[in-house]
Residue frames relative to the residue before (quaternion, step in Angstrom):
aa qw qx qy qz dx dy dz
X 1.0000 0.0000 0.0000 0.0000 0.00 0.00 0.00
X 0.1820 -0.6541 0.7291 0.0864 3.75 -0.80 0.90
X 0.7004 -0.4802 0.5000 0.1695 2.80 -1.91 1.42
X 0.5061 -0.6966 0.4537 0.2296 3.88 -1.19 0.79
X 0.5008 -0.6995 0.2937 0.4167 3.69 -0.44 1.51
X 0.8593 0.2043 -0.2547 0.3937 3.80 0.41 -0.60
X 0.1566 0.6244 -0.7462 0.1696 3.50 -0.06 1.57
X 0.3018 -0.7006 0.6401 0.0918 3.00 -1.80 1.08
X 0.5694 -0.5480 0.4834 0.3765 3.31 -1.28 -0.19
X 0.6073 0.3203 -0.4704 0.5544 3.78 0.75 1.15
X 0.1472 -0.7224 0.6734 0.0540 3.72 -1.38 0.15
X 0.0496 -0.7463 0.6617 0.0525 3.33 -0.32 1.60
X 0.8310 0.0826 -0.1289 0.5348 3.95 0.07 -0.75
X 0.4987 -0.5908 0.5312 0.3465 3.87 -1.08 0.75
X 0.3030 -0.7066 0.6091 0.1948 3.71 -1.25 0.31
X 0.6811 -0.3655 0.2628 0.5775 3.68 -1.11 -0.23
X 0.8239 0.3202 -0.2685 0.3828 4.01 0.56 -0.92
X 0.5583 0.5227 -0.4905 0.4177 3.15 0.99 0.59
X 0.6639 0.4368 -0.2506 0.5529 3.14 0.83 -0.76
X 0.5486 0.4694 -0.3863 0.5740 3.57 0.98 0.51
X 0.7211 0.4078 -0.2465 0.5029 3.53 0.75 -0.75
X 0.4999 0.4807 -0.4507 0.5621 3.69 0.94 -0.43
X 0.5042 0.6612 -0.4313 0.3500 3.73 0.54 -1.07
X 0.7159 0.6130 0.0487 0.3305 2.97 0.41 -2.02
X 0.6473 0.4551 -0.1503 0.5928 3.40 1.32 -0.95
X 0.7881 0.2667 -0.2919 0.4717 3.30 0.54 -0.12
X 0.5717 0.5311 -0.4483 0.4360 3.57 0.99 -0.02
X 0.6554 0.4575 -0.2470 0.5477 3.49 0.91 -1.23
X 0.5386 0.5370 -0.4843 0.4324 4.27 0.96 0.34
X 0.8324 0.1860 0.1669 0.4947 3.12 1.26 -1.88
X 0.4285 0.8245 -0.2321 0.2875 3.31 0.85 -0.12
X 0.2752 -0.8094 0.4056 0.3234 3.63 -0.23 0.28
X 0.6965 -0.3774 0.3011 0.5308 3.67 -1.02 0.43
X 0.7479 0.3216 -0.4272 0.3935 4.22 0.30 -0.25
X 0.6464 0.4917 -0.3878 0.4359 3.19 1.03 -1.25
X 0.7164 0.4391 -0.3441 0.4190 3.69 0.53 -0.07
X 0.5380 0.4885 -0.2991 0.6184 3.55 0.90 -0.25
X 0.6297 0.4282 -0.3548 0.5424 4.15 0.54 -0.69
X 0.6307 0.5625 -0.3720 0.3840 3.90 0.99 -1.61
X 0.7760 0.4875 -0.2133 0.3387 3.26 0.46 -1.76
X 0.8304 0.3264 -0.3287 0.3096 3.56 1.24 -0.53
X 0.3531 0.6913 -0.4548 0.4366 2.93 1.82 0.73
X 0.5544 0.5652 -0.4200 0.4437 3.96 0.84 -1.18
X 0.4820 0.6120 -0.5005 0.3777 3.80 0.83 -1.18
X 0.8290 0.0141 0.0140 0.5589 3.92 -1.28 1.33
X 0.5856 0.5556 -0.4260 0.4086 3.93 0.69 0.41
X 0.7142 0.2888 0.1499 0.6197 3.01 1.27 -1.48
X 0.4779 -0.5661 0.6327 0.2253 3.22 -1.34 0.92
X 0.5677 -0.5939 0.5050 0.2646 3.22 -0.95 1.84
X 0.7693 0.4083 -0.3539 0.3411 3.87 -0.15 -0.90
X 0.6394 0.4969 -0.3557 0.4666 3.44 1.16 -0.41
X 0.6380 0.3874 -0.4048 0.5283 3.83 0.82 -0.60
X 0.6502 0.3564 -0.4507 0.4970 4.13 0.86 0.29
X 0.4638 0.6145 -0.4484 0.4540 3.41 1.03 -0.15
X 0.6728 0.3681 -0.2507 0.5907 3.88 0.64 -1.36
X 0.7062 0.4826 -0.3840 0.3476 3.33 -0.06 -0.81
X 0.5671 0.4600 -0.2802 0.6232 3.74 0.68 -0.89
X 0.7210 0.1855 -0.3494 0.5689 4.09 -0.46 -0.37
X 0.4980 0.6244 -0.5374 0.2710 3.92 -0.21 -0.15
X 0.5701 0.6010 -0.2647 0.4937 3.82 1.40 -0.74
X 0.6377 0.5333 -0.2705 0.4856 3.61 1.34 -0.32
X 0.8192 0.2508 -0.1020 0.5055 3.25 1.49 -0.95
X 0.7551 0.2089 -0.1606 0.6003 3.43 1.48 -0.31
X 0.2514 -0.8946 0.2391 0.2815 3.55 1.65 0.00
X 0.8883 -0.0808 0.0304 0.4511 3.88 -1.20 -0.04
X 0.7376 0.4814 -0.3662 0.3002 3.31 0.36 -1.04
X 0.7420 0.5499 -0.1402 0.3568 2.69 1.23 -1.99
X 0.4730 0.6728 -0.3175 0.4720 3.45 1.79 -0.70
X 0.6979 0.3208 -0.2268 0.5988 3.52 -0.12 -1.91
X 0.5858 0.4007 -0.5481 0.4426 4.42 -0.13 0.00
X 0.7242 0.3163 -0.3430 0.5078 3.87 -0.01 -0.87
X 0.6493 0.4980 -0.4333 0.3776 3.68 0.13 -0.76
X 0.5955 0.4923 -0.4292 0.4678 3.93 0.78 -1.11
X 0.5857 0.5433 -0.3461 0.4919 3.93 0.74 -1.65
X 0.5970 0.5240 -0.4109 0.4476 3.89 0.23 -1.06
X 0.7238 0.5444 -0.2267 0.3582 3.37 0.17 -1.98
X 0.5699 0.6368 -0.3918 0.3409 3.77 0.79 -1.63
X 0.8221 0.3247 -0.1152 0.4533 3.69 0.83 -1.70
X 0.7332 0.4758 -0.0699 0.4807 3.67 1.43 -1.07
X 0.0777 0.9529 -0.2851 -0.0687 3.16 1.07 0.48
X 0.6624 0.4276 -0.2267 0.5719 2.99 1.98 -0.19
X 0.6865 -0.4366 0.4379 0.3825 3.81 -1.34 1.08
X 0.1441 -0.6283 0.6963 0.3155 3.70 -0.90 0.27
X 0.3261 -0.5824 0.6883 0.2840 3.77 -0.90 0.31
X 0.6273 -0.4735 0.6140 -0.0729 2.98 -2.05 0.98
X 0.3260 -0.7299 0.5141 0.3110 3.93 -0.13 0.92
X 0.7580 0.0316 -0.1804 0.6261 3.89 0.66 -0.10
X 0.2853 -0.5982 0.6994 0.2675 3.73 -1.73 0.45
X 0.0837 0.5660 -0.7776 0.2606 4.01 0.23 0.61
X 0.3829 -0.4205 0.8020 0.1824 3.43 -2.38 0.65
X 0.3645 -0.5431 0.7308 0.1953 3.81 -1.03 0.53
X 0.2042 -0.6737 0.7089 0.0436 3.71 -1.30 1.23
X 0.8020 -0.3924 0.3960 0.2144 2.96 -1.69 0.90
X 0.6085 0.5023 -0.2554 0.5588 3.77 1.06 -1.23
X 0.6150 0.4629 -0.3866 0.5080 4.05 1.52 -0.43
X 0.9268 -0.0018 -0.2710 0.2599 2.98 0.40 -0.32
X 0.0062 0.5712 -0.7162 0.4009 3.01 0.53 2.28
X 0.7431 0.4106 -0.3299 0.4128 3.37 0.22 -1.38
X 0.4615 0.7059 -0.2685 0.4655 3.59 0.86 -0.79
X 0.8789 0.1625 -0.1491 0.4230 3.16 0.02 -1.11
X 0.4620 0.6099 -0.3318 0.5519 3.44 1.20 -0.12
X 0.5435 0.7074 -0.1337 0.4316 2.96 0.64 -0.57
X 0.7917 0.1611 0.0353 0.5883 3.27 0.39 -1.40
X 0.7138 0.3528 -0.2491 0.5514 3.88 1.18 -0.22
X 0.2335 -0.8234 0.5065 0.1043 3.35 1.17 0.19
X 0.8830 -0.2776 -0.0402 0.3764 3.60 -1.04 -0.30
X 0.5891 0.5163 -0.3215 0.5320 3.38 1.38 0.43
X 0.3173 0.7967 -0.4416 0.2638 3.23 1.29 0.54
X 0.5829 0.6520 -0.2694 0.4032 3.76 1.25 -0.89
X 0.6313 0.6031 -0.1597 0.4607 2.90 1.10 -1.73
X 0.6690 0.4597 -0.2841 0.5103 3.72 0.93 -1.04
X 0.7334 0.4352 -0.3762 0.3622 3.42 0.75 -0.75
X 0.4160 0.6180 -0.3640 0.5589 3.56 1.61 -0.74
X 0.7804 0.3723 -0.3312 0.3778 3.78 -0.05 -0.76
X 0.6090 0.6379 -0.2991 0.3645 3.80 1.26 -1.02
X 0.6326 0.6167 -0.2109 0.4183 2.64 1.07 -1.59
X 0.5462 0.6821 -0.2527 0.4155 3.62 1.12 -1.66
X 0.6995 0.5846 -0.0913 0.4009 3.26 0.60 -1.64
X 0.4113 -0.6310 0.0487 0.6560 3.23 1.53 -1.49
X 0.6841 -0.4048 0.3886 0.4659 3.47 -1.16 -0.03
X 0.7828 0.3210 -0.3047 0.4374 3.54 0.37 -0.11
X 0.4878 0.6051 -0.3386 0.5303 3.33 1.04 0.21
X 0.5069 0.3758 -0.3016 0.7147 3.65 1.52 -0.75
X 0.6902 0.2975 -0.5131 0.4145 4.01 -0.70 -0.52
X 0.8264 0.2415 -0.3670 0.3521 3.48 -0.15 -0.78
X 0.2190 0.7216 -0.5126 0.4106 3.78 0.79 0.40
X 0.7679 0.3367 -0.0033 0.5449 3.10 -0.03 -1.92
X 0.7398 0.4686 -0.3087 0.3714 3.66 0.11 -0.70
X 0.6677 0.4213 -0.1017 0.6053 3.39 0.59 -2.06
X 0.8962 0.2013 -0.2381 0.3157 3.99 -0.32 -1.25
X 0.7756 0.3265 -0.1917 0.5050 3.27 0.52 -0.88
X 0.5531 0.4548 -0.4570 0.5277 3.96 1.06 0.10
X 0.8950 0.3002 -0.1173 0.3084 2.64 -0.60 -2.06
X 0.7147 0.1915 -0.2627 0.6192 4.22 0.40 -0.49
X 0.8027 0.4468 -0.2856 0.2729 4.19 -0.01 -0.52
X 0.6284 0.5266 -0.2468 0.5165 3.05 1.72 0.02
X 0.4605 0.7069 -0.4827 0.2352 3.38 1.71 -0.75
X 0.5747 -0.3901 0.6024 0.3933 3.45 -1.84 -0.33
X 0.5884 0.5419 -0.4542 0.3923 3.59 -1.46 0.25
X 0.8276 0.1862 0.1208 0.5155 3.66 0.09 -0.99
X 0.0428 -0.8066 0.5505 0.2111 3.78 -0.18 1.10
X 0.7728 -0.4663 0.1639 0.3981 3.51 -1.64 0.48
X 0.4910 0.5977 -0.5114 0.3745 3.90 1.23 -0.65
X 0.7364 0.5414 -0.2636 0.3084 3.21 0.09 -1.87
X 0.5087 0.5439 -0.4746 0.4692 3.76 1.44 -0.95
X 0.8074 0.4684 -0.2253 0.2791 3.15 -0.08 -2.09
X 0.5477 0.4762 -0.4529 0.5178 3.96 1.13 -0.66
X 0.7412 0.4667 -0.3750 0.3035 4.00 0.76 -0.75
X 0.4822 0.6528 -0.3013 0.5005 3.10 1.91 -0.70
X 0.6734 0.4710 -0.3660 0.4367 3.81 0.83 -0.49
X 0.5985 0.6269 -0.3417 0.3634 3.31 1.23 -1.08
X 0.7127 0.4300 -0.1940 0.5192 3.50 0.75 -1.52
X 0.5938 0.5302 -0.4325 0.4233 3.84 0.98 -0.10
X 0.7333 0.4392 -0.2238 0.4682 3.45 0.93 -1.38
X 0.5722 0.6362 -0.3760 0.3555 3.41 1.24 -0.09
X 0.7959 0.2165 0.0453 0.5636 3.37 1.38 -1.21
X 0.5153 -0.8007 0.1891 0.2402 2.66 1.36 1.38
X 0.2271 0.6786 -0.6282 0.3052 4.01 1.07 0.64
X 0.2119 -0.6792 0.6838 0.1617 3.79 -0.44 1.13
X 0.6137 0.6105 -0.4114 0.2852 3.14 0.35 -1.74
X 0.7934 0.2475 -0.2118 0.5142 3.63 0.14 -1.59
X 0.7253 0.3440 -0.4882 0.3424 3.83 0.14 0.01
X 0.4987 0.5630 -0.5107 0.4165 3.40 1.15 0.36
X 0.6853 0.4639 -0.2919 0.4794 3.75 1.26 -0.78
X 0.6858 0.5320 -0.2915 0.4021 3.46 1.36 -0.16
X 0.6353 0.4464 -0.2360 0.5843 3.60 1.36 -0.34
X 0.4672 0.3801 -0.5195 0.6061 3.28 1.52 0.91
X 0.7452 0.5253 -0.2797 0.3010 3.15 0.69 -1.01
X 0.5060 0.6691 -0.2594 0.4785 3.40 1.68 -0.27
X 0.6508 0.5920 -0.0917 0.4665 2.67 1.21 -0.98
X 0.6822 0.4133 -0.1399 0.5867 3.61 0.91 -1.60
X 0.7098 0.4994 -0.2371 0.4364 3.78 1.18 -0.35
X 0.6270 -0.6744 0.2132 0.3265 3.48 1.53 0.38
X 0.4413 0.6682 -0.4056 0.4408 3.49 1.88 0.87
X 0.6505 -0.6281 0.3420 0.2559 3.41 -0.42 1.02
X 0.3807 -0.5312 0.6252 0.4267 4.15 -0.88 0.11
X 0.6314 0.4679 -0.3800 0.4879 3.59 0.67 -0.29
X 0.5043 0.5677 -0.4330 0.4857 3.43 0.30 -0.68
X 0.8143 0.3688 -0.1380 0.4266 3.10 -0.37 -2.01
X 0.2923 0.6482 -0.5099 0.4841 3.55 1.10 0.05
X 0.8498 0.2968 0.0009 0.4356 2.80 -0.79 -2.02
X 0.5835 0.4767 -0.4613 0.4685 4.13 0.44 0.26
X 0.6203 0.6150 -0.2433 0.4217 3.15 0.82 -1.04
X 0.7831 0.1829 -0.0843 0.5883 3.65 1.20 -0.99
X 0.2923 0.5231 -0.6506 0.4665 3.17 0.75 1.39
X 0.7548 0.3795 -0.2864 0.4520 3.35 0.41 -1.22
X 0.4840 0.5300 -0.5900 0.3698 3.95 0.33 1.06
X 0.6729 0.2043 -0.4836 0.5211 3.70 0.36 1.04
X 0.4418 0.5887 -0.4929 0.4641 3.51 1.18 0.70
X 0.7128 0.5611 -0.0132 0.4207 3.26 0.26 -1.69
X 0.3965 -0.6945 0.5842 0.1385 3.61 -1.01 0.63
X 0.6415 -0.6277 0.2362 0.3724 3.61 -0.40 1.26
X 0.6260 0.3571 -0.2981 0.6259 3.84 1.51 -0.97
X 0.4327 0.5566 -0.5607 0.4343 4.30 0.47 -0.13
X 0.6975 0.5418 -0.2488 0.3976 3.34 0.25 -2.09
X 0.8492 0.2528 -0.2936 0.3588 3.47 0.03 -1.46
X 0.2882 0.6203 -0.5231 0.5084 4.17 1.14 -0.23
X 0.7944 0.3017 -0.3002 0.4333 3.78 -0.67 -1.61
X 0.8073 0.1722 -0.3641 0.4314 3.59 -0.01 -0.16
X 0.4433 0.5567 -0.5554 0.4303 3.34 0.54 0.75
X 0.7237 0.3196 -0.3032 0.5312 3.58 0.76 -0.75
X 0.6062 0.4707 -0.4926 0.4102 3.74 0.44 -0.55
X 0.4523 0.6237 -0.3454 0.5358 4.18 1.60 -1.23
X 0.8017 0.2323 -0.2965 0.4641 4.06 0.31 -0.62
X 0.4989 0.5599 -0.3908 0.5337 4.05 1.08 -0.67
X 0.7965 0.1614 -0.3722 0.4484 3.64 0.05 -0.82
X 0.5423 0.5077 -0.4928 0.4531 4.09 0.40 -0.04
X 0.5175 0.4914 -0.5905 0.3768 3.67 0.29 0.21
């Protein structure tokens, strides 16, 4: 399946493969070896191939290596071919400044002030490794990341970052609707007290 010619870089309502890919994001965070192996051969013709290598490739940031190289092998089993990327540009470092700005919008300093704190190398590869080099790629615009970036947060319960990410969904050009309707995909994901927690915080993030 190839991605649909006029996606933009905002996302007021989810379609069928997004709301399949958000799906996806949280199984392939948390998920056991079937429910991920059932997930991945469901995306198969659901989802534009480049987008389920898009998620599948940034997941190592949020759910790291193992869980990556596991979905990618599952991916590979049915997809044996690479999906190519509309452009093979490297993403620079100046992306993902712009990148992360972006998605943190006026509290973006402050985050770097705090990373940095934490340590200085923890800020370079931020900006370099996440938000350059794998969040900036082609293939996958920045909503669809950041809704997947909530999924794999609310899955594994990092409040902290899915509280910074359902701004960031937000500051990246996904609808309160949208994030609606992501949010309640993951309710046959989620455990009934998981489920009701995430929309309690997303219920206090969007009332600001």
């Amino acid at each position: 399946m190839t991605p649909p010619a006029d996606i933009h870089d905002t996302l007021a309502v989810l379609d069928d493969a997004t709301v399949a890919l958000v799906r996806l994001a949280a199984v392939v965070a948390a998920g056991d070896e079937g429910s991920l192996r059932d997930e991945i051969s469901r995306s198969a013709g659901a989802i534009p191939d480049v987008w389920v290598e898009e998620l599948l490739l940034q997941t190592y940031l949020f759910a790291g290596f193992p869980r990556t190289l596991n979905a990618m092998r599952e991916w590979r089993r049915i997809h044996p071919t690479i999906a190519s990327a509309p452009e093979s540009r490297t993403p620079t470092r100046a992306d993902g400044e712009a990148t992360c700005e972006r998605v943190y919008g006026k509290m973006y300093d402050r985050l770097r002030e705090n990373i940095r704190h934490l340590h200085p190398l923890l800020d370079d590869w931020m900006i370099s490794e996440g938000y350059g080099k794998v969040l900036s790629r082609a293939g996958l615009d920045l909503p669809r990341r950041e809704l997947c970036i909530v999924a794999a947060c609310a899955a594994t319960a990092q409040d902290r970052q899915l509280h910074s990410h359902l701004h960031g969904a937000l500051n990246a050009g996904a609808s309160a609707g949208a994030i609606d309707a992501a949010v309640d995909v993951l309710g046959d994901v989620l455990d009934a007290t998981r489920l009701r927690d995430v929309k309690l915080l997303w219920a206090r993030v969007r009332g600001k």
